[in-house]
N, CA, C, O and CB atoms as a CASP TS submission, in Angstrom:
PFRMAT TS
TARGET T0000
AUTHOR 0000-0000-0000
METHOD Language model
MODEL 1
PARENT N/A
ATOM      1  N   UNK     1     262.088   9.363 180.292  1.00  0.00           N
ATOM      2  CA  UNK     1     263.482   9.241 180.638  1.00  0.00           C
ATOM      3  C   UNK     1     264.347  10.169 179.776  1.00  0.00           C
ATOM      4  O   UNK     1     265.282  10.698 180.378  1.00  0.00           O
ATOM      5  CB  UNK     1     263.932   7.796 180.485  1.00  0.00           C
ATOM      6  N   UNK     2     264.193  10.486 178.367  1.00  0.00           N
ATOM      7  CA  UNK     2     265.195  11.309 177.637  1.00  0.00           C
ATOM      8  C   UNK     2     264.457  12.639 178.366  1.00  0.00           C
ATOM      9  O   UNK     2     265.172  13.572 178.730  1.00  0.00           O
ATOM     10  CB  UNK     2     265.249  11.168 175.699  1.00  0.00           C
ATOM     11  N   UNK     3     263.540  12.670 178.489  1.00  0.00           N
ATOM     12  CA  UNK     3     263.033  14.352 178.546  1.00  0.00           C
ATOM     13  C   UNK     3     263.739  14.643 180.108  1.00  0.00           C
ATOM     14  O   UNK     3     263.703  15.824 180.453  1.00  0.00           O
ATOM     15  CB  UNK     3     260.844  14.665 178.512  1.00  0.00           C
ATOM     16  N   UNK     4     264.194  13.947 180.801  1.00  0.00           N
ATOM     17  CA  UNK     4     264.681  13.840 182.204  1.00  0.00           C
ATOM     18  C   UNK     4     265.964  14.569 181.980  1.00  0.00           C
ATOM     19  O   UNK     4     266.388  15.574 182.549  1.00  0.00           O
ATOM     20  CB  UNK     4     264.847  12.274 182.835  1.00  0.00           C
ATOM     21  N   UNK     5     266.595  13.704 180.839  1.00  0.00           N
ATOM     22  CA  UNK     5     268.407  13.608 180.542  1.00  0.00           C
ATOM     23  C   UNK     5     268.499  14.654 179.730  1.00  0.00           C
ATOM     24  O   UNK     5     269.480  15.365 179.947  1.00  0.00           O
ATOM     25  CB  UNK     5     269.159  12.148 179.704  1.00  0.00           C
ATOM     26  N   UNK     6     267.612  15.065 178.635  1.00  0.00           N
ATOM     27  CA  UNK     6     267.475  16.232 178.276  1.00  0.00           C
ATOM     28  C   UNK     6     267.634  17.770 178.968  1.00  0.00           C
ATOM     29  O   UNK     6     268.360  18.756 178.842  1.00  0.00           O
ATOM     30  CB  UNK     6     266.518  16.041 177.929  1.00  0.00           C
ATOM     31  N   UNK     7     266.515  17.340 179.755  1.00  0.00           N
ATOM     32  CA  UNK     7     266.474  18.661 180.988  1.00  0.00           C
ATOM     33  C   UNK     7     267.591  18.938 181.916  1.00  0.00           C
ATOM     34  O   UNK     7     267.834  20.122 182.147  1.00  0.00           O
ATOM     35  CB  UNK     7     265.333  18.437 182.052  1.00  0.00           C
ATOM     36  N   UNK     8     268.413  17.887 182.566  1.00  0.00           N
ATOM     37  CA  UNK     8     269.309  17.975 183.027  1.00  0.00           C
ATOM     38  C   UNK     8     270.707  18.369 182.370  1.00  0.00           C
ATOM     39  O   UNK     8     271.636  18.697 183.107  1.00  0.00           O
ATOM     40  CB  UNK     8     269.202  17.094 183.511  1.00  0.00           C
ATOM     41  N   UNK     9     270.860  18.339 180.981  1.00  0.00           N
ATOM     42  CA  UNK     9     271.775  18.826 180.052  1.00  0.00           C
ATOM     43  C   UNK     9     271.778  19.841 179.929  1.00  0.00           C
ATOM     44  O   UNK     9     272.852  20.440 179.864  1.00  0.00           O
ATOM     45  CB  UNK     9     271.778  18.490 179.051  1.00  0.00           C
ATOM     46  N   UNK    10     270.441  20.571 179.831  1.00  0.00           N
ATOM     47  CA  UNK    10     270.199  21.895 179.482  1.00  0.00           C
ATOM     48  C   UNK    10     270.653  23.131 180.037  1.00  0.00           C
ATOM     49  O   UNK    10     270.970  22.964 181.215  1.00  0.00           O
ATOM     50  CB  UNK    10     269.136  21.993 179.508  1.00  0.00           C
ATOM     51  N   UNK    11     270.792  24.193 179.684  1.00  0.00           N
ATOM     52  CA  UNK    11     271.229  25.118 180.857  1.00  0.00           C
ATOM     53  C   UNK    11     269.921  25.758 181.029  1.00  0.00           C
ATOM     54  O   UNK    11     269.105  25.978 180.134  1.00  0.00           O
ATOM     55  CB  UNK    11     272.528  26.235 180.561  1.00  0.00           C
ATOM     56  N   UNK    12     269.774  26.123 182.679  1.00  0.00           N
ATOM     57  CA  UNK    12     268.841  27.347 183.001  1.00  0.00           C
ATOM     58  C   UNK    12     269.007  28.607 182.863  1.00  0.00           C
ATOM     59  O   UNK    12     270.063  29.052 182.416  1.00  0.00           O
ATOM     60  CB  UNK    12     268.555  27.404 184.062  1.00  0.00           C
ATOM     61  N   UNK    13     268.016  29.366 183.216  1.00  0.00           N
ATOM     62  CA  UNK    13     268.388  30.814 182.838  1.00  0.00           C
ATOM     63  C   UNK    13     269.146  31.545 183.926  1.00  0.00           C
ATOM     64  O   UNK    13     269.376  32.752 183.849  1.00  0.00           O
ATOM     65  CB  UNK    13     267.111  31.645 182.516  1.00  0.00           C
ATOM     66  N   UNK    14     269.723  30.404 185.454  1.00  0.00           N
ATOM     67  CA  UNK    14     270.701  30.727 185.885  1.00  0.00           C
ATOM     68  C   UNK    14     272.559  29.924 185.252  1.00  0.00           C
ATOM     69  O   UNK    14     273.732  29.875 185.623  1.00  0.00           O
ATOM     70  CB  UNK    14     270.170  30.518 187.278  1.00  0.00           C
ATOM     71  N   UNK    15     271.957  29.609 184.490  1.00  0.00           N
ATOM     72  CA  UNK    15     273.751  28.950 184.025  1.00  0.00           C
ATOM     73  C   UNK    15     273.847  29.809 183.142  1.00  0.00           C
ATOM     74  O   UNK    15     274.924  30.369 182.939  1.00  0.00           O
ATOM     75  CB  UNK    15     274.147  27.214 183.303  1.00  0.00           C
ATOM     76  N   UNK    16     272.656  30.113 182.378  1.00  0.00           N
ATOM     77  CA  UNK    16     272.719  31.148 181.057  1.00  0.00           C
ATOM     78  C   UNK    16     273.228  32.570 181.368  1.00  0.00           C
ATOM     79  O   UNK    16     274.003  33.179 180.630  1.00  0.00           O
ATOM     80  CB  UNK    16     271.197  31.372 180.393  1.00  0.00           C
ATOM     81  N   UNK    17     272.715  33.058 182.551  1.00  0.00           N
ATOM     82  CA  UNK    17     273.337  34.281 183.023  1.00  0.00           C
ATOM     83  C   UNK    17     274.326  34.415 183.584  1.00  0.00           C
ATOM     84  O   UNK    17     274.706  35.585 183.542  1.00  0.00           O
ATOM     85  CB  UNK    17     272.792  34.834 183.644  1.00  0.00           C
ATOM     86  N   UNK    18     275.096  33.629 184.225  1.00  0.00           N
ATOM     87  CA  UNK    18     276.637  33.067 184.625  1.00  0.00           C
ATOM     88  C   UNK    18     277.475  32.936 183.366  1.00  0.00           C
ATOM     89  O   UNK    18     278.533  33.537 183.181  1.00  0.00           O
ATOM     90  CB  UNK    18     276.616  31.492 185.376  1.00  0.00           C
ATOM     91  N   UNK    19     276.876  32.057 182.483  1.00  0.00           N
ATOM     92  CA  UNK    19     278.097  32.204 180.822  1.00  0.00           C
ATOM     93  C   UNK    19     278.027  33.651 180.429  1.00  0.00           C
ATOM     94  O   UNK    19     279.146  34.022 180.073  1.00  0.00           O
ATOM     95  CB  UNK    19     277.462  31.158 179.056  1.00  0.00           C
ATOM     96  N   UNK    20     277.060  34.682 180.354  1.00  0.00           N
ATOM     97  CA  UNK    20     276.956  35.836 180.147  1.00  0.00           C
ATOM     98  C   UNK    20     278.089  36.702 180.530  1.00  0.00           C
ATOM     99  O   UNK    20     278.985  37.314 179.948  1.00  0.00           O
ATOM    100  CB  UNK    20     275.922  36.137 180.636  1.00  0.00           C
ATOM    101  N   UNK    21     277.562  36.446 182.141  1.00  0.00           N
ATOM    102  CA  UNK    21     278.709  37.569 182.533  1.00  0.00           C
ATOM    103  C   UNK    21     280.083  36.964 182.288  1.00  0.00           C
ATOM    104  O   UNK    21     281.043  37.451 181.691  1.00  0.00           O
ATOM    105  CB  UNK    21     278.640  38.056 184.193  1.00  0.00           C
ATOM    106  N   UNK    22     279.949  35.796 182.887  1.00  0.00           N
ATOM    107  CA  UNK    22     281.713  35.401 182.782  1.00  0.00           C
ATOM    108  C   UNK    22     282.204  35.425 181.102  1.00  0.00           C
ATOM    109  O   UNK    22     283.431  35.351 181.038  1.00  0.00           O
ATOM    110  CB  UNK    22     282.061  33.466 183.493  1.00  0.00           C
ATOM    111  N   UNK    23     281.909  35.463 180.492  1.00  0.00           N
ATOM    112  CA  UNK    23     281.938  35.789 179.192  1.00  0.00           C
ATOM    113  C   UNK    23     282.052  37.065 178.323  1.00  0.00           C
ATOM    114  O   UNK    23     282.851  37.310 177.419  1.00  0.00           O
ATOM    115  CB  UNK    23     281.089  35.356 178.923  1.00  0.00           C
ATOM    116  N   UNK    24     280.984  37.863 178.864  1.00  0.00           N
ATOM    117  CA  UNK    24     280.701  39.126 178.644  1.00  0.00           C
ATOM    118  C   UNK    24     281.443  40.401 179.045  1.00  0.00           C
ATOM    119  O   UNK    24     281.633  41.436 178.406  1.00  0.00           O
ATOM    120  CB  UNK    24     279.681  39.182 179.058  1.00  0.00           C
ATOM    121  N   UNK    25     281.907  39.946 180.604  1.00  0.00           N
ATOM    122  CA  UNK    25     282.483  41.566 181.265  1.00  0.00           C
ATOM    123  C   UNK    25     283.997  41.303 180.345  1.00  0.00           C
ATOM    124  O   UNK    25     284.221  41.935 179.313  1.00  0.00           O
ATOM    125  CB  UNK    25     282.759  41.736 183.657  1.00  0.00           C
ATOM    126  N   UNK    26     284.904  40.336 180.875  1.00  0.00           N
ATOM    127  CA  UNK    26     286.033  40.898 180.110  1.00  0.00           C
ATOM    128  C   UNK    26     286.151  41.520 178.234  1.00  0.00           C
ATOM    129  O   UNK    26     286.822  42.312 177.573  1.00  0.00           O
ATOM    130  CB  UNK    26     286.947  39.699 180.319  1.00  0.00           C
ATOM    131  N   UNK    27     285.157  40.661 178.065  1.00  0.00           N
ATOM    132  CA  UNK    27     284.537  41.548 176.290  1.00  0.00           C
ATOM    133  C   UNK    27     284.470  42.635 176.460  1.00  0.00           C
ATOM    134  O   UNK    27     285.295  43.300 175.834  1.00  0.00           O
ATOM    135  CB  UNK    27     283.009  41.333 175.547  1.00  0.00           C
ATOM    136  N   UNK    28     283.731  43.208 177.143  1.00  0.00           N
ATOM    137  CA  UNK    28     283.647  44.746 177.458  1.00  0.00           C
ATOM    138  C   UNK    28     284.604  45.207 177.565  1.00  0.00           C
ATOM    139  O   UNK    28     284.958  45.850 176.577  1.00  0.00           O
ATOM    140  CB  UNK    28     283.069  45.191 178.459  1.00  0.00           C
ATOM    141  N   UNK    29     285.722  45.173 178.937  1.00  0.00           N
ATOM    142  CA  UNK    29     286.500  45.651 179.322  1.00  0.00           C
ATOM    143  C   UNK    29     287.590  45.707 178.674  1.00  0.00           C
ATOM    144  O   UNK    29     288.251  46.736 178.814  1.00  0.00           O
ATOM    145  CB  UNK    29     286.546  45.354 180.169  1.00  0.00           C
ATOM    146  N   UNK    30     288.100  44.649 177.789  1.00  0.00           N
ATOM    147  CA  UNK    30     288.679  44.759 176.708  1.00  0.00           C
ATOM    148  C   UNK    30     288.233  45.934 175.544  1.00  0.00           C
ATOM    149  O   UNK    30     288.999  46.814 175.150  1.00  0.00           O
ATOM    150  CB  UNK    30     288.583  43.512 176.299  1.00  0.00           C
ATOM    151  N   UNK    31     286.860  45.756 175.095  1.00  0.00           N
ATOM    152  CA  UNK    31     286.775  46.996 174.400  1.00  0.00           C
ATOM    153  C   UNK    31     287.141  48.617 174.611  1.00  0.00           C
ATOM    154  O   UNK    31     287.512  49.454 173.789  1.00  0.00           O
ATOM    155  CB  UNK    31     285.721  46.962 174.235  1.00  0.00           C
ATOM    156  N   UNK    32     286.886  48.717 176.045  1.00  0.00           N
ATOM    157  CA  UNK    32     286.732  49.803 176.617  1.00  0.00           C
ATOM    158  C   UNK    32     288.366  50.259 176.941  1.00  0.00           C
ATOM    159  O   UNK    32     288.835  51.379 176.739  1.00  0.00           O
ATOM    160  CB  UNK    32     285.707  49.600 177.842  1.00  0.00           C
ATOM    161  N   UNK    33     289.165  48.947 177.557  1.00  0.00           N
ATOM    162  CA  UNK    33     290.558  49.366 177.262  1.00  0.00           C
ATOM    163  C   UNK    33     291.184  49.825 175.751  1.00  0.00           C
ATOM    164  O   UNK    33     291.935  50.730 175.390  1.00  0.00           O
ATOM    165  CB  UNK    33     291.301  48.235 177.692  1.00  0.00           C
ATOM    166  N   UNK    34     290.659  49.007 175.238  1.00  0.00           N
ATOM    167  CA  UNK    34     291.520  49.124 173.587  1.00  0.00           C
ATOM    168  C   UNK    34     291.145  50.985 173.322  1.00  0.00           C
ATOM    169  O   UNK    34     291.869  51.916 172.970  1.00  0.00           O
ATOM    170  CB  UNK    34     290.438  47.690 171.833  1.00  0.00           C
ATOM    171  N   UNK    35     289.924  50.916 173.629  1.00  0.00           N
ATOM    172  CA  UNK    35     289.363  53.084 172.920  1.00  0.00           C
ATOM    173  C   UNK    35     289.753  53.622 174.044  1.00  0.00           C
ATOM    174  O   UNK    35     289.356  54.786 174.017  1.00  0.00           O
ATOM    175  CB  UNK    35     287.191  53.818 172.580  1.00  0.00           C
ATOM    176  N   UNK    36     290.189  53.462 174.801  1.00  0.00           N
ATOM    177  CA  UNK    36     291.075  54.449 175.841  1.00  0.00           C
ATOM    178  C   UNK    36     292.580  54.660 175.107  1.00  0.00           C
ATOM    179  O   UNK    36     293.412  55.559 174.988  1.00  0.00           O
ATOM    180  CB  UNK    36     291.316  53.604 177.586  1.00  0.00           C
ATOM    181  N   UNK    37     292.443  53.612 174.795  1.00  0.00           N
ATOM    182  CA  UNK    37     294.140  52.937 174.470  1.00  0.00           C
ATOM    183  C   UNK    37     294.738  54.124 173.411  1.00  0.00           C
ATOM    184  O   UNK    37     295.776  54.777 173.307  1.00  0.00           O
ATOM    185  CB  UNK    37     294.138  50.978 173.448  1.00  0.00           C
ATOM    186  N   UNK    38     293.253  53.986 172.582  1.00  0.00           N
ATOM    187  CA  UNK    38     293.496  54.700 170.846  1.00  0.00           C
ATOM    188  C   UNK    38     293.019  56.004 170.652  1.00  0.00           C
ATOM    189  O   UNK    38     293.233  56.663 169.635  1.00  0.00           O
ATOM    190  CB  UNK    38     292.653  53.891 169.583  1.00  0.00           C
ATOM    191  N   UNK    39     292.150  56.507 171.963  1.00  0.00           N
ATOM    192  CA  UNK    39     292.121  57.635 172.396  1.00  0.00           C
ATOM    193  C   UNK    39     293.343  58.406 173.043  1.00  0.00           C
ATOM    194  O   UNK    39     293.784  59.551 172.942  1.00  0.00           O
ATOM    195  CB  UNK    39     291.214  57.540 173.108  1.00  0.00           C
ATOM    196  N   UNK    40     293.680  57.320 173.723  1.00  0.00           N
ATOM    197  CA  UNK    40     295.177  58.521 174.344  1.00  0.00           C
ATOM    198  C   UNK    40     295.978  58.542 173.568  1.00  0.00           C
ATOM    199  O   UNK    40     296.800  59.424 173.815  1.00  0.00           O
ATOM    200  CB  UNK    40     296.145  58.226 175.659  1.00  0.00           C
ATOM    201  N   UNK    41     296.208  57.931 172.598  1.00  0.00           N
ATOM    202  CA  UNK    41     297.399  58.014 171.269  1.00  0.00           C
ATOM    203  C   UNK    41     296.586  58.898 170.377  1.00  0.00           C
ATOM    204  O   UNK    41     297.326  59.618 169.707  1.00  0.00           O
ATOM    205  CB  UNK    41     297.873  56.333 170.345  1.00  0.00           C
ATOM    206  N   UNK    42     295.725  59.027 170.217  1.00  0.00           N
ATOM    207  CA  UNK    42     295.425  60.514 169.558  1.00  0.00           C
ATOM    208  C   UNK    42     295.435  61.547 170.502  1.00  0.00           C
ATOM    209  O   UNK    42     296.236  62.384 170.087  1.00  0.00           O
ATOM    210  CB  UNK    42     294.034  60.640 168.861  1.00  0.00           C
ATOM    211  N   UNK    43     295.016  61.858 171.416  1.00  0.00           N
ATOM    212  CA  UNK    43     295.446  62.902 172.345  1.00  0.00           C
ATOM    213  C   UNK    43     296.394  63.107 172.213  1.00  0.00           C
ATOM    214  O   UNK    43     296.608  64.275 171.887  1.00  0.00           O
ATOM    215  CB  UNK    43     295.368  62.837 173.470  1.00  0.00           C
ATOM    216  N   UNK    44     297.581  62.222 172.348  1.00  0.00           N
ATOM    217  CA  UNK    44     299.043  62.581 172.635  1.00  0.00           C
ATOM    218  C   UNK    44     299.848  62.980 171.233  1.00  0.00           C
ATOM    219  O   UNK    44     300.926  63.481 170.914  1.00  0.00           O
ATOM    220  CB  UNK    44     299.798  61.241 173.385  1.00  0.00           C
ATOM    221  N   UNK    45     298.977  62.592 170.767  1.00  0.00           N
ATOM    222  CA  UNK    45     299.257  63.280 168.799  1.00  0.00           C
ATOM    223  C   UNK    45     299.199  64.803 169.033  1.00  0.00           C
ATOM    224  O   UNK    45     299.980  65.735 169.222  1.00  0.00           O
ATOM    225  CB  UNK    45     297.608  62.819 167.282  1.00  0.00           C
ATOM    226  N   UNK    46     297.562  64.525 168.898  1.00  0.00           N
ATOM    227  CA  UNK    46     296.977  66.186 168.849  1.00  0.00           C
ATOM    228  C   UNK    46     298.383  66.927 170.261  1.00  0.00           C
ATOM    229  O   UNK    46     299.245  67.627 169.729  1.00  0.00           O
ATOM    230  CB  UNK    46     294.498  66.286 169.671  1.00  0.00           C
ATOM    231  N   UNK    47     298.461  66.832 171.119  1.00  0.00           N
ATOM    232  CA  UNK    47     299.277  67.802 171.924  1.00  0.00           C
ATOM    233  C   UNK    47     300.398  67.679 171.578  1.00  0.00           C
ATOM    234  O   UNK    47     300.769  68.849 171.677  1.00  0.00           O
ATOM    235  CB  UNK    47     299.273  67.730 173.259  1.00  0.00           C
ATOM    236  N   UNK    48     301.659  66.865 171.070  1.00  0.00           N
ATOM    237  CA  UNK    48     302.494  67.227 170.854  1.00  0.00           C
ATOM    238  C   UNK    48     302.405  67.848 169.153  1.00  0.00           C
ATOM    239  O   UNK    48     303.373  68.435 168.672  1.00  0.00           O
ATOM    240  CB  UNK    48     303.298  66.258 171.330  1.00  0.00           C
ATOM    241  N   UNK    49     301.611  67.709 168.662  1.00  0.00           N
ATOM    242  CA  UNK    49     301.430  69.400 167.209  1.00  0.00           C
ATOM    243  C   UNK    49     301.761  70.181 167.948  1.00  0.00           C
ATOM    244  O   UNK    49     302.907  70.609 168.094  1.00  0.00           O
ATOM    245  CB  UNK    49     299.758  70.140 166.392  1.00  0.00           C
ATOM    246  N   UNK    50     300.030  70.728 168.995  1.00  0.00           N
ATOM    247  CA  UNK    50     300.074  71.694 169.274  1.00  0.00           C
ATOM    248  C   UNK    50     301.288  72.389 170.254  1.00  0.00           C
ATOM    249  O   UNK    50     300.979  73.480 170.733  1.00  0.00           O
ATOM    250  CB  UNK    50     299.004  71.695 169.567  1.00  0.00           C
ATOM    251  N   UNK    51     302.602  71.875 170.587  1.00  0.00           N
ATOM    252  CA  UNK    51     303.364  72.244 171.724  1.00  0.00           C
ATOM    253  C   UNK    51     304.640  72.150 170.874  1.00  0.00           C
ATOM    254  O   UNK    51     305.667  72.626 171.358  1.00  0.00           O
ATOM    255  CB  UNK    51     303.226  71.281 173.146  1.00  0.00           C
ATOM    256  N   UNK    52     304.684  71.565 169.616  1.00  0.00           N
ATOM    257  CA  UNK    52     305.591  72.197 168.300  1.00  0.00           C
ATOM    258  C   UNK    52     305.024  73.106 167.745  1.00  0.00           C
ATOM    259  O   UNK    52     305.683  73.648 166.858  1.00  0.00           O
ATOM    260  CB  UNK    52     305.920  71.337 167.163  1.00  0.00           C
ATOM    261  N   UNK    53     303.563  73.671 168.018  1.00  0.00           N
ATOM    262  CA  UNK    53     303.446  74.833 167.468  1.00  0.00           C
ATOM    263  C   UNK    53     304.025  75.946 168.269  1.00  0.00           C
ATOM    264  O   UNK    53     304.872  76.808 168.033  1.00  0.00           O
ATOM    265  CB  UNK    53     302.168  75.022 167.191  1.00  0.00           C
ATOM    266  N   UNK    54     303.160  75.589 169.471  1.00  0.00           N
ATOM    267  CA  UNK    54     303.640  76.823 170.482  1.00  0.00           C
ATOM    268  C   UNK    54     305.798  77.360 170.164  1.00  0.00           C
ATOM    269  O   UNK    54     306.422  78.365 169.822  1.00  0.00           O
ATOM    270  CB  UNK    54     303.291  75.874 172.629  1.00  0.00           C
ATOM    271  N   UNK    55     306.142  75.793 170.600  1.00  0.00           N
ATOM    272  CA  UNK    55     307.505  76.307 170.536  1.00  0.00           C
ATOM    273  C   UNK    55     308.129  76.992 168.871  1.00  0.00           C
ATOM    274  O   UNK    55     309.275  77.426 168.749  1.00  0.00           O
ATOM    275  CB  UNK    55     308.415  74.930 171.042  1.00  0.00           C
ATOM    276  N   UNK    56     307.359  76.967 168.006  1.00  0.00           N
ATOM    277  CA  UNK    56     307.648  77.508 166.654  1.00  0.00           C
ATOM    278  C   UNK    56     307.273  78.887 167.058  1.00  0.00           C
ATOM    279  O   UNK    56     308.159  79.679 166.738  1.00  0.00           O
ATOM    280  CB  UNK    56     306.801  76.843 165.318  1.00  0.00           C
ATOM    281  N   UNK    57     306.034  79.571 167.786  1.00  0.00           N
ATOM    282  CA  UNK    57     305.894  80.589 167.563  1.00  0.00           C
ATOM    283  C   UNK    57     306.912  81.525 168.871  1.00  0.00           C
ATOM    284  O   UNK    57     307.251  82.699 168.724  1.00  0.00           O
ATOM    285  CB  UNK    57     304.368  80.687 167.409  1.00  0.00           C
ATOM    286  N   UNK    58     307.258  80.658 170.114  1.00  0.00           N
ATOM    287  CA  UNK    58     308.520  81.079 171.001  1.00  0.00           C
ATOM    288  C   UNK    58     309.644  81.356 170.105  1.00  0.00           C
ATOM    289  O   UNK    58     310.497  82.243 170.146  1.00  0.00           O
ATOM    290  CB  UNK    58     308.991  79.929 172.062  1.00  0.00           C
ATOM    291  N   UNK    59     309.492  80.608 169.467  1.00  0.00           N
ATOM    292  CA  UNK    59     311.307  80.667 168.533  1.00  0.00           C
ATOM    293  C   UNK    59     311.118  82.064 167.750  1.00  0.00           C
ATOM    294  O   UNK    59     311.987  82.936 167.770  1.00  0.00           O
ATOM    295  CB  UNK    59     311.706  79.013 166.942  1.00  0.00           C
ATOM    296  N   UNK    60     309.955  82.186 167.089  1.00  0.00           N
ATOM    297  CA  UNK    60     309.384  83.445 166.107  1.00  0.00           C
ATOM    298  C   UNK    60     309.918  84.639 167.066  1.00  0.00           C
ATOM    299  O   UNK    60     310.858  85.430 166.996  1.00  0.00           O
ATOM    300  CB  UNK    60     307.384  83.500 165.819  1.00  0.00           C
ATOM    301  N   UNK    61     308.940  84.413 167.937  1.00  0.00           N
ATOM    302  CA  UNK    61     308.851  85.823 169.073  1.00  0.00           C
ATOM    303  C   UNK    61     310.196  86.111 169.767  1.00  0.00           C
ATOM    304  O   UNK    61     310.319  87.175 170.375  1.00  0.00           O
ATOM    305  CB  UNK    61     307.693  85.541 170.465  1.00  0.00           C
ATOM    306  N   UNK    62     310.994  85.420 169.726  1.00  0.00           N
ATOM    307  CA  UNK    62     312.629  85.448 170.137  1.00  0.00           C
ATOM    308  C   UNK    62     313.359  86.298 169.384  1.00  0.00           C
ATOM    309  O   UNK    62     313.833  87.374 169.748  1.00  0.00           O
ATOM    310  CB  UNK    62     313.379  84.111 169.980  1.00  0.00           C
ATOM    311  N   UNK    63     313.467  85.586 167.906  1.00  0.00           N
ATOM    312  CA  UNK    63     314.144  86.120 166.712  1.00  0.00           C
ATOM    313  C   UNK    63     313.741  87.529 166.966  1.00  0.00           C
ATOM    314  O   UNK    63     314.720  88.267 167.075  1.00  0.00           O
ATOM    315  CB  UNK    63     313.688  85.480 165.215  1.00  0.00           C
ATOM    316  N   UNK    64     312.360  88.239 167.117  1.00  0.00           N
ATOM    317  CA  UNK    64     311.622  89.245 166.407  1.00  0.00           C
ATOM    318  C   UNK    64     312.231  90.766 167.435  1.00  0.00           C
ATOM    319  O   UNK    64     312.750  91.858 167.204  1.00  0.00           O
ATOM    320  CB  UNK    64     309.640  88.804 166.460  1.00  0.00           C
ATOM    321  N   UNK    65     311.670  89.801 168.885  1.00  0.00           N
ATOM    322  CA  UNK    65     312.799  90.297 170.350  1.00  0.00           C
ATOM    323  C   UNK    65     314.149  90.636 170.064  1.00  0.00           C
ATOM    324  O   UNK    65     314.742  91.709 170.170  1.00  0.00           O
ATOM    325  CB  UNK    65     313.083  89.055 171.503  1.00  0.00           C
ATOM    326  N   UNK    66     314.529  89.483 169.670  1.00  0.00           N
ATOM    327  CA  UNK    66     316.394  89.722 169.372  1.00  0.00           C
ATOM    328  C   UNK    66     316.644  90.946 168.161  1.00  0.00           C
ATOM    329  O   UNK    66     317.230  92.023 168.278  1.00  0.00           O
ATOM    330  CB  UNK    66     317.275  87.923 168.561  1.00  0.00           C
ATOM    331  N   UNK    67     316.049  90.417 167.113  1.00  0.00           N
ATOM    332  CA  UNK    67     316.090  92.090 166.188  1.00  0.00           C
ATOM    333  C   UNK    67     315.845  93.317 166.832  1.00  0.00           C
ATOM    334  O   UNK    67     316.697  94.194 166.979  1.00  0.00           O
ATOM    335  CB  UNK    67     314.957  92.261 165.047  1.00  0.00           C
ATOM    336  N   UNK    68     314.369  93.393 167.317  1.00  0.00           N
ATOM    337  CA  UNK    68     314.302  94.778 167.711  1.00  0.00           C
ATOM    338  C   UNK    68     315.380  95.146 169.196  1.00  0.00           C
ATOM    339  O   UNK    68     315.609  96.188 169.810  1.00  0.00           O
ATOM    340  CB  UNK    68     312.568  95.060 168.016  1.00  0.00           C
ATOM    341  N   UNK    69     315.682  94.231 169.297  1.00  0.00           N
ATOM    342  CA  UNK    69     317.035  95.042 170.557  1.00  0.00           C
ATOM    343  C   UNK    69     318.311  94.957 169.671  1.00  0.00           C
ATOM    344  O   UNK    69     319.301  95.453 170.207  1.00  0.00           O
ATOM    345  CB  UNK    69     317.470  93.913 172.422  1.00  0.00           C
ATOM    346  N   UNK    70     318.471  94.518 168.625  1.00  0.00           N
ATOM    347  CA  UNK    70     320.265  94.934 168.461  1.00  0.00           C
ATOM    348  C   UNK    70     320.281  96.486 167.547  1.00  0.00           C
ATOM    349  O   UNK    70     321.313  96.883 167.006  1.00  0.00           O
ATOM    350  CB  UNK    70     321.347  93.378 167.242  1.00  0.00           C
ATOM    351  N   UNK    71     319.219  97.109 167.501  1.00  0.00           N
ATOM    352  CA  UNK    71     319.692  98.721 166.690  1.00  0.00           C
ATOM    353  C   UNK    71     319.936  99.045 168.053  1.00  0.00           C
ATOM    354  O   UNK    71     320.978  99.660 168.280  1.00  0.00           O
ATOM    355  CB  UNK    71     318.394  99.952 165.631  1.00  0.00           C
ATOM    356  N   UNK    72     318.914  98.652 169.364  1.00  0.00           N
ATOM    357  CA  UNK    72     319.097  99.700 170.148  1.00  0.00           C
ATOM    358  C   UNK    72     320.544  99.525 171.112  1.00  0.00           C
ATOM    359  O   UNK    72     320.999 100.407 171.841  1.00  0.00           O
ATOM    360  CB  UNK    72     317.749  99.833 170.975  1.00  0.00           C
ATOM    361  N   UNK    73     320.906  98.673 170.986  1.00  0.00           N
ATOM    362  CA  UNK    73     322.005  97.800 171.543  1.00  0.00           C
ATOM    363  C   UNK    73     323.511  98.707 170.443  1.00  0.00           C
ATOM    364  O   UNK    73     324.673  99.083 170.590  1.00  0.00           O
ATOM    365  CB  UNK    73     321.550  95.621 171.106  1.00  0.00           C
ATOM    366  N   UNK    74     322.692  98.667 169.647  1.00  0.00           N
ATOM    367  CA  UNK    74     324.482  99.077 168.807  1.00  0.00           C
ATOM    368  C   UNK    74     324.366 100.936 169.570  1.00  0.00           C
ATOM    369  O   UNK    74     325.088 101.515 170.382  1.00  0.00           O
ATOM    370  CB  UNK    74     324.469  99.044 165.948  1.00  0.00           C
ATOM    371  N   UNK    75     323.132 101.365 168.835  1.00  0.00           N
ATOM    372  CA  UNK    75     322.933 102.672 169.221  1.00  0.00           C
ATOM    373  C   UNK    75     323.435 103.430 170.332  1.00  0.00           C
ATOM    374  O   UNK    75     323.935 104.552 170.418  1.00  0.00           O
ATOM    375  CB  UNK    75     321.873 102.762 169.310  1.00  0.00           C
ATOM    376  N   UNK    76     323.140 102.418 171.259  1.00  0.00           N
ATOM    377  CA  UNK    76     324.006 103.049 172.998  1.00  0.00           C
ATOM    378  C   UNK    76     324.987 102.888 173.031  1.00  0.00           C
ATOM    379  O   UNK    76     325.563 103.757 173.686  1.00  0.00           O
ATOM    380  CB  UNK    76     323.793 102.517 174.411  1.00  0.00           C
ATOM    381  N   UNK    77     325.886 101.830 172.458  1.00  0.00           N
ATOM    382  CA  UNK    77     327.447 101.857 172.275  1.00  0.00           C
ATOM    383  C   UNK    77     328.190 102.767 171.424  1.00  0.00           C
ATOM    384  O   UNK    77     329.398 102.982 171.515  1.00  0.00           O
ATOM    385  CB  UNK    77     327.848 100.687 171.814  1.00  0.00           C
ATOM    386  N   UNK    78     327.210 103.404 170.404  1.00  0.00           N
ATOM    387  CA  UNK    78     328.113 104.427 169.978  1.00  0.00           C
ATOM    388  C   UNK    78     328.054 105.893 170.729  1.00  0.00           C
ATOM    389  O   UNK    78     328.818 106.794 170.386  1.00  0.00           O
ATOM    390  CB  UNK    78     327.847 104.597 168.522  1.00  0.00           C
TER
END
């Protein structure tokens, strides 16, 4: 009689694989959201450097533009 009430308490290795998944996938999916999560916040790091770099070296190449045209700029007006 206990080994009856026993057995019937127990889980099988179909209840066991049901707590698994129902247990298991959102674990995952949670993990897998969170390193997307902390991956795209470093991505979005790394590119906005690199797109304050770029615009540092636009600003450079402007200045450098703008110098070499004002001799020639005064030059034709006289």
């Amino acid at each position: 009689m206990t080994n009856n009430a026993l057995s019937f308490l127990a889980p099988g290795p179909i209840e066991l694989f049901t707590i698994l998944i129902v247990l298991g996938v959102p674990v995952v999916v949670i993990v897998f959201v969170v390193r997307y999560a902390l991956r795209t916040g470093r991505e979005s790091r790394r590119l906005r450097l690199e797109v304050g770099k770029l615009a540092d070296e636009l600003e450079q190449t402007r200045k450098q533009a703008r110098g070499a045209e004002k001799p020639d700029v005064s030059s034709r007006s006289q």
